[in-house]
C-alpha positions as a printed NumPy array, in Angstrom:
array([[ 0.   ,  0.   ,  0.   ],
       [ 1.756,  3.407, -1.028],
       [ 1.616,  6.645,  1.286],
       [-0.241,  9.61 , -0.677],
       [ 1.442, 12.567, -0.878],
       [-0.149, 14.319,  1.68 ],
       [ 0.424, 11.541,  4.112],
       [ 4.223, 11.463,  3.415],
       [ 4.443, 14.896,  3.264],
       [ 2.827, 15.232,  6.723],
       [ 4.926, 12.412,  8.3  ],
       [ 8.069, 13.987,  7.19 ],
       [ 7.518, 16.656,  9.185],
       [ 9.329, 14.809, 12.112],
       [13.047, 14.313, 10.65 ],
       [13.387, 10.86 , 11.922],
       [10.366,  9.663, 10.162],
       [11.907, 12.033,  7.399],
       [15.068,  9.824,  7.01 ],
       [13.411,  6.335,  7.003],
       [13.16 ,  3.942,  3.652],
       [10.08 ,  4.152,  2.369],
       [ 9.506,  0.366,  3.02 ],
       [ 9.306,  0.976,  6.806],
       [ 7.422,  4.532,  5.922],
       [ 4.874,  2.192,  4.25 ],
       [ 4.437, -0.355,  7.117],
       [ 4.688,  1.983,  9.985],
       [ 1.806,  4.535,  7.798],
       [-1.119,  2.5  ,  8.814],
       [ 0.04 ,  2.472, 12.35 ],
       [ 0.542,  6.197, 12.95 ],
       [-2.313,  8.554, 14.529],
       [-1.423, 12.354, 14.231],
       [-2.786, 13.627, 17.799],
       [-2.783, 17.171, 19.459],
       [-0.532, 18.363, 21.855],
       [-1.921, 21.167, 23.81 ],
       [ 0.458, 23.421, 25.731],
       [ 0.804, 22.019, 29.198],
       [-0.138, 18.331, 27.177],
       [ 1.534, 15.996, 30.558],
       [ 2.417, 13.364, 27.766],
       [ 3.882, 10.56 , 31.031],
       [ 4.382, 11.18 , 34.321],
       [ 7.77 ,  9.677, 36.501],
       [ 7.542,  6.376, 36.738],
       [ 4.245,  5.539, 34.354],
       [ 4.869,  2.91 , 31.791],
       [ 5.054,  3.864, 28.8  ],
       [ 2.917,  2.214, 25.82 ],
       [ 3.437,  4.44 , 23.015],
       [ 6.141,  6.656, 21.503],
       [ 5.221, 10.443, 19.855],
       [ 7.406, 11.788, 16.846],
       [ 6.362, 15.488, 16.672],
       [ 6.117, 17.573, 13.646],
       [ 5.562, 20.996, 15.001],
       [ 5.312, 20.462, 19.007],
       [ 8.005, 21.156, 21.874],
       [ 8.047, 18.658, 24.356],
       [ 9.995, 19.177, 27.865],
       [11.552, 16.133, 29.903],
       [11.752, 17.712, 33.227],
       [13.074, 16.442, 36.26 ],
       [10.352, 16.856, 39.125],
       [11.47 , 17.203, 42.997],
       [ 9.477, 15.941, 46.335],
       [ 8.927, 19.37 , 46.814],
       [ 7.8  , 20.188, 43.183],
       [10.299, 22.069, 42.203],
       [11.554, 20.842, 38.907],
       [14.105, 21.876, 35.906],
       [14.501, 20.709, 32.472],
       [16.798, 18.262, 31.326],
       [16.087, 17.969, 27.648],
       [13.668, 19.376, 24.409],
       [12.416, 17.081, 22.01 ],
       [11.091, 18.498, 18.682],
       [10.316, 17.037, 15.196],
       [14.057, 16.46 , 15.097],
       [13.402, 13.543, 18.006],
       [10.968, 11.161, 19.9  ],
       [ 9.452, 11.209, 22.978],
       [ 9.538,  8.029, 24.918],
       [13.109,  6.669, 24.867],
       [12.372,  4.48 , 27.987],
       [10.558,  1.893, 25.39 ],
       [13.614,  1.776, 23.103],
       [15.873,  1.412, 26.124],
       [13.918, -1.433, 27.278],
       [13.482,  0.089, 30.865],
       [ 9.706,  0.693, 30.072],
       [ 9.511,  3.74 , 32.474],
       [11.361,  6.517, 33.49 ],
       [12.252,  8.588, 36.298],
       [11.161, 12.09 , 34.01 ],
       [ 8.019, 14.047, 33.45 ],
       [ 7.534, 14.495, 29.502],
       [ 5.423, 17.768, 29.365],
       [ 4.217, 19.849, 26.096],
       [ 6.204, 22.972, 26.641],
       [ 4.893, 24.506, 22.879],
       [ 1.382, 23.255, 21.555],
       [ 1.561, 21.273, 17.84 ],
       [ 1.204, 18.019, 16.716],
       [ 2.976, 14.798, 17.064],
       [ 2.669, 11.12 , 15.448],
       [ 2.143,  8.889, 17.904],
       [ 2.959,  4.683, 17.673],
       [ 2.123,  1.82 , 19.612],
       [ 5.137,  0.385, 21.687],
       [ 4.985, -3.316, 20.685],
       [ 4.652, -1.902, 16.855],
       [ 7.73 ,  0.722, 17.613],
       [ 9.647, -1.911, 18.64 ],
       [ 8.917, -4.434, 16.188],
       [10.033, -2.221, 13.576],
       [13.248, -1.182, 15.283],
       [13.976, -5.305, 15.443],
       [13.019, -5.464, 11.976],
       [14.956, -2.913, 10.037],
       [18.608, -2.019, 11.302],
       [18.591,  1.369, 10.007],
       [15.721,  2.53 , 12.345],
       [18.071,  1.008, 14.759],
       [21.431,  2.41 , 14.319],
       [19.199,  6.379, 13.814],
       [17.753,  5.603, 17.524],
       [21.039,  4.655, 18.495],
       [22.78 ,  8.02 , 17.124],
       [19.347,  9.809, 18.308],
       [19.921,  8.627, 21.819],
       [23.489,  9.651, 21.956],
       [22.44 , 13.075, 20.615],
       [20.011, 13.347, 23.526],
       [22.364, 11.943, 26.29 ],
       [24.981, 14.93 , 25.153],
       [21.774, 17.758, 25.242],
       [21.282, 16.108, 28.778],
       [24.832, 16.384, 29.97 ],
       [25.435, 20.071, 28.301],
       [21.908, 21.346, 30.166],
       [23.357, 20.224, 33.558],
       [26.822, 21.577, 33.054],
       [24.767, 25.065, 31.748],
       [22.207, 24.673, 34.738],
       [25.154, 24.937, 36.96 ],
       [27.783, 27.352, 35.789],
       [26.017, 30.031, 33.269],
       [23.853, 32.957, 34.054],
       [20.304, 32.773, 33.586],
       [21.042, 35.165, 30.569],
       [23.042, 32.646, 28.666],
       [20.755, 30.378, 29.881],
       [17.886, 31.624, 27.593],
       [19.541, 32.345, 25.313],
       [20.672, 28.492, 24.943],
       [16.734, 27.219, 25.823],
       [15.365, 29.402, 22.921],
       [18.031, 28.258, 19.79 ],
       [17.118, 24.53 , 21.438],
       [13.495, 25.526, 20.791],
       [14.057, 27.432, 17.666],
       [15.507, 24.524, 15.89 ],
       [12.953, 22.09 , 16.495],
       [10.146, 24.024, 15.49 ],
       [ 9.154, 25.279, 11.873],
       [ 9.186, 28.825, 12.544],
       [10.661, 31.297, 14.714],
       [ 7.912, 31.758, 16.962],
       [ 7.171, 30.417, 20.305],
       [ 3.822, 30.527, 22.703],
       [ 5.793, 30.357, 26.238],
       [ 4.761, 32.242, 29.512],
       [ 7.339, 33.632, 31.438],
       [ 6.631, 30.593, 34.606],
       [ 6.425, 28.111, 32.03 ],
       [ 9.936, 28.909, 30.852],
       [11.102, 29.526, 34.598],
       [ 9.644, 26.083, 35.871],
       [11.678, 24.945, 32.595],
       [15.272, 26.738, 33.638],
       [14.905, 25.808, 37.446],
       [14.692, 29.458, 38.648],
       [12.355, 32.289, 40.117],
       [10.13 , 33.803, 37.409],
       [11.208, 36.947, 38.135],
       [15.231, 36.312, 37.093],
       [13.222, 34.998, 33.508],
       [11.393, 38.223, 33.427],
       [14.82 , 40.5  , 33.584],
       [16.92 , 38.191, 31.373],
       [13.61 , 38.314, 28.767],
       [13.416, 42.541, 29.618],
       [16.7  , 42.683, 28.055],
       [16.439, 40.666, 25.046],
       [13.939, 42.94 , 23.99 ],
       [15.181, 46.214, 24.603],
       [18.387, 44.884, 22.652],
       [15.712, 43.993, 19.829],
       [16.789, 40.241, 20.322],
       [13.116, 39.186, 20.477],
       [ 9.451, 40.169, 20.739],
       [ 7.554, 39.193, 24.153],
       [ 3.87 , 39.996, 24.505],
       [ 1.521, 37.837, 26.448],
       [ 3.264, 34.848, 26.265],
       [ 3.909, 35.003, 22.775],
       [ 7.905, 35.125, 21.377],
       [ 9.181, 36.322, 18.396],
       [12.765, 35.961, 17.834],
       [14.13 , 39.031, 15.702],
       [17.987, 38.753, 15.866],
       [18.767, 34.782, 15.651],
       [22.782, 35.765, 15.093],
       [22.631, 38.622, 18.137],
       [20.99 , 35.437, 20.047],
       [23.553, 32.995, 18.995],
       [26.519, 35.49 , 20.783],
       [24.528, 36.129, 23.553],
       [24.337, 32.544, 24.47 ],
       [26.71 , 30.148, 25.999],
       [28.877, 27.609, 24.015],
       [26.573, 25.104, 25.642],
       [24.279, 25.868, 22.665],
       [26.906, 25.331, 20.231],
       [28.332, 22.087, 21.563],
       [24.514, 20.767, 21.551],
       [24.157, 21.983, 18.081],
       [27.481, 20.435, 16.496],
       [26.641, 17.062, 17.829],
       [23.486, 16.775, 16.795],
       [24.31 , 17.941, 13.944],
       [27.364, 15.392, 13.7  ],
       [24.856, 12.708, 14.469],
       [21.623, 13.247, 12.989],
       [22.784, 14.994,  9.497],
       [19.319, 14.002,  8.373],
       [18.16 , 17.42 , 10.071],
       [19.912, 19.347,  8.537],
       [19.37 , 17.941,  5.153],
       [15.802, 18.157,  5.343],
       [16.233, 21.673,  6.612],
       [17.454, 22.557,  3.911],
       [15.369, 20.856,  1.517]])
């Protein structure tokens, strides 16, 4: 059974997806379900099981770290360059993480037992979940390292490029305590830090809506935590930035 165009079209949208043979496009097809992911969206909570996996096309979804005393801080983004629900491939079936939609869109989602039954199947999904997971491990390690030694400036700075290049656009729909639950820190050091990015004409804030103006002016403002992200993933997924520029 062939995918319309439409249907490819759409699942393309999500990079990994994107860089799959069409036989496996053609047998997974019939198994994917394009759902909504409303801002706020709680996709798993620590320690559910997971049954399915989401490939997003034009969604933002945060894996946060949640404390006893609710405090919690991001660890990771996952946009249509990625997957939520790494636990399944893993094999550990659950995870210690909150997977939250931090901007609304859309996302693919798959059955576990089909997910994995494809990954046994067809070694290339394999080896890109295997370079996809190393990709996210290094975004995990660079957050923590930025977390603890940058400013909440540079800090930002780094969370918006991360959001910026897995969305379609250069817009985001983030409230200011959405983004400070995100970074770990008091809304009030997110409102400064945002304060100047606009006066500087970096971006556009109003009502929760962003609108980044100056990517390059961004890009210097940040730490190199951004740019070590980027060149991995880059290094590892080049799919991205081939269908980026397609």
């Amino acid at each position: 059974m062939e995918i319309t165009v439409p249907e490819r079209a759409s699942l393309q949208q999500n990079h990994i997806l994107a860089a799959l043979p069409s036989d496996a496009l053609v047998r997974l097809n019939p198994h994917m379900e394009k759902v909504p992911l409303p801002l706020g969206k709680v996709i798993y909570e620590s320690g559910d099981t997971l049954r399915n996996v989401y490939f997003p096309t034009d969604a933002i979804v945060s894996l946060l770290y949640v404390m006893e005393s609710g405090a919690s801080a991001e660890i990771a983004v996952v946009g249509n360059e990625g997957m939520v629900g790494m636990a399944l491939f893993m094999g550990g079936e659950s995870t210690p993480s909150r997977a939250i939609v931090q901007s609304c869109g859309h996302a693919y989602r798959l059955s576990g037992p089909r997910f994995k039954e494809e990954v046994n199947r067809h070694t290339e999904l394999l080896q890109l979940m295997l370079r996809y997971t190393q990709a996210l491990i290094t975004q995990m390690a660079q957050t923590a390292v930025c977390n603890r030694h940058h400013t909440i400036d540079q800090q930002l700075c780094r969370w918006l490029l991360l959001s910026l290049d897995r969305l379609p656009s250069n817009h985001l729909t983030m409230t200011q305590e959405l983004i400070a639950n995100m970074l770990g820190v008091r809304r009030e050091g997110v409102t400064e830090a945002a304060g100047k990015l606009q006066k500087l004409g970096v971006i556009a804030y109003n009502r929760g809506h962003i609108t980044v103006l100056d990517r390059p002016r961004l890009e210097q403002m940040s730490c190199e935590c951004y740019a070590v992200v980027k060149k991995e993933t880059d290094r590892l997924l080049p799919y991205i930035a081939k269908n980026k520029n397609k």
